[in-house]
C-alpha positions as CSV (number, residue, x, y, z in Angstrom):
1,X,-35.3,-61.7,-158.8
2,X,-32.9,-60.4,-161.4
3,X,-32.8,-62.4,-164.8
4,X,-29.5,-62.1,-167.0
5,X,-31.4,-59.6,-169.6
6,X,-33.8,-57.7,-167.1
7,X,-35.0,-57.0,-163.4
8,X,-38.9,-56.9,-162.3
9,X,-39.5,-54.9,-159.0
10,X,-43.5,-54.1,-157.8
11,X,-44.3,-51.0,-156.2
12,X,-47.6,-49.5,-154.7
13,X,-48.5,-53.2,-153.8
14,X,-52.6,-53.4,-153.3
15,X,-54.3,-56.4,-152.2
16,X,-57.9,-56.0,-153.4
17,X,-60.8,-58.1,-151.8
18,X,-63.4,-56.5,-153.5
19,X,-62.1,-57.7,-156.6
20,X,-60.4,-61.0,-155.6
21,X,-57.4,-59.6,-156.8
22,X,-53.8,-57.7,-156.0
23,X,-52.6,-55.0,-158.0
24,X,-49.6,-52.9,-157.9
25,X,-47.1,-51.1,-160.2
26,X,-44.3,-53.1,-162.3
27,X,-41.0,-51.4,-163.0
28,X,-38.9,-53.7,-165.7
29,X,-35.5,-52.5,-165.7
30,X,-33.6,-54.3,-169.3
31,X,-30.6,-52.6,-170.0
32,X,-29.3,-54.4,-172.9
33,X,-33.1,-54.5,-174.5
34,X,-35.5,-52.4,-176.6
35,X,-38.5,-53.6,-174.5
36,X,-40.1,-56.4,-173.3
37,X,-43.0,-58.6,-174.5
38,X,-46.2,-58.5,-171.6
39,X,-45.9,-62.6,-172.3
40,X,-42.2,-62.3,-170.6
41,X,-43.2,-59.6,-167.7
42,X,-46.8,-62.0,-167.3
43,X,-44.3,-65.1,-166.3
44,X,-41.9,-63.3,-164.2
45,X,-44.4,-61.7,-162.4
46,X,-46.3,-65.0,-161.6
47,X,-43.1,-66.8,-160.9
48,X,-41.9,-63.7,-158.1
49,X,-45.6,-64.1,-156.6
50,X,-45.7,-68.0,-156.6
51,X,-48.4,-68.5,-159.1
52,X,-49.5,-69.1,-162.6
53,X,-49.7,-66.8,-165.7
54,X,-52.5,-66.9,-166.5
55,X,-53.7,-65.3,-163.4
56,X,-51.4,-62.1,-163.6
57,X,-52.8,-59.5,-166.4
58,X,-49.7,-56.8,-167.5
59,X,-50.8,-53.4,-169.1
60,X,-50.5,-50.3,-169.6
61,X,-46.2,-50.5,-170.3
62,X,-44.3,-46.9,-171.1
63,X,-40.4,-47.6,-171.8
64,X,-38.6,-44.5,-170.3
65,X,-36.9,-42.2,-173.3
66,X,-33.7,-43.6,-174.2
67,X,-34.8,-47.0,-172.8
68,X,-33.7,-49.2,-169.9
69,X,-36.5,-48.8,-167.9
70,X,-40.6,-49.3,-168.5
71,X,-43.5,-49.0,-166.1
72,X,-46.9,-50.5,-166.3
73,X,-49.6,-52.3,-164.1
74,X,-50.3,-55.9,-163.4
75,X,-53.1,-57.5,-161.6
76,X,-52.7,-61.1,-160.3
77,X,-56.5,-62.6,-159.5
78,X,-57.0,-65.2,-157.1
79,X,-58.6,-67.7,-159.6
80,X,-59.4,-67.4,-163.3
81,X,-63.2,-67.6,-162.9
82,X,-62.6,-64.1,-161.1
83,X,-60.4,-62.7,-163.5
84,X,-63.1,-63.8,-166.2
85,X,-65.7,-62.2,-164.0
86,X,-63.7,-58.3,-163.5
87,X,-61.8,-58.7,-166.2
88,X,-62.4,-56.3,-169.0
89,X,-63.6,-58.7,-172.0
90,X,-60.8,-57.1,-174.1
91,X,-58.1,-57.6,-172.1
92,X,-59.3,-61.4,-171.8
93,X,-58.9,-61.5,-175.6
94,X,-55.5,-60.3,-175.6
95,X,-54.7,-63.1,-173.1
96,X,-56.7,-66.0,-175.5
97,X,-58.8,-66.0,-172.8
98,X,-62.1,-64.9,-174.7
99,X,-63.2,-64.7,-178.7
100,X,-62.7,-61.5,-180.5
101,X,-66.0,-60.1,-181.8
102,X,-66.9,-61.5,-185.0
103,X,-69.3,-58.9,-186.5
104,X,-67.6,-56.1,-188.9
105,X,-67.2,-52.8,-187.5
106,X,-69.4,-51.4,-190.5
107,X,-72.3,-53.6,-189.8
108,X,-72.5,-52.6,-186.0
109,X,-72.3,-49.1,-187.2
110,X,-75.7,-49.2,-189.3
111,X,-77.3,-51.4,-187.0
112,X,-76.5,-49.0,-184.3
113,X,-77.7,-45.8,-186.7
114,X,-81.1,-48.2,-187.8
115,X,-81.8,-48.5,-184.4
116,X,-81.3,-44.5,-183.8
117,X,-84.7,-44.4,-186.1
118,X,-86.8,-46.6,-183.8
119,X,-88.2,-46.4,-180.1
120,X,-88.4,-48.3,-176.8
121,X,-88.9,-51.9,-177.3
122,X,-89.0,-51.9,-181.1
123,X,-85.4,-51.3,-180.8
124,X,-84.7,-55.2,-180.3
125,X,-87.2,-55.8,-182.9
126,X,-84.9,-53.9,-185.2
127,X,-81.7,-55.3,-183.7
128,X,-82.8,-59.1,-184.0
129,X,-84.3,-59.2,-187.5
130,X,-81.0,-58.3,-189.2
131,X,-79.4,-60.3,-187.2
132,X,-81.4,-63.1,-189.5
């Protein structure tokens, strides 16, 4: 469990059916390091719960004030087609499991504000002809 440069225990252990998944709290205790990478926590946490990293999903890391210690959340799925299908999309892209969107933040914003001026179904009229 403990790794020369840091220690991984799980707290407020959840197994979630609903979601196909488990969930529960990750405390990383590195003494000798500024912080970890989720890449690092991702593998140790698969490793401690016998499976692969790709299934587990890290976030949400604070590192304590005057370091040492960070908290965050993991979720370990049972397969990947669930994680793909509860997965937030952007978290999937973080993990190279999904493509970014392509489309500039600009142009969403004026298609968004030309389809304000519209209504009901001409909104998709709107939408797909400048998508041309």
């Amino acid at each position: 469990m403990s790794d020369s440069s840091f220690t991984i225990r799980t707290r407020k252990f959840k197994s979630n059916r609903l979601l196909c998944r488990r969930q529960m709290v990750v405390d990383v205790i590195h003494p000798d390091r500024a912080s970890l990478s989720k890449k690092e926590i991702r593998e140790k946490v698969a490793q401690l719960y016998k499976t692969t990293p790709d299934l587990v999903f890290c976030f949400g890391f604070h590192t304590n004030f005057g370091g040492g210690k960070s908290s965050g959340f993991a979720l370990i799925y049972d397969t990947l087609d669930f994680a793909k299908k509860f997965e937030p999309r952007y978290r999937l892209t973080r993990q190279g499991l999904a493509e970014p969107k392509k489309t500039a933040r600009k142009q969403r914003k004026e298609r968004k504000n030309r389809m304000k001026k519209v209504r009901g179904t001409k909104k998709a009229a709107v939408k797909d002809a400048k998508k041309k």
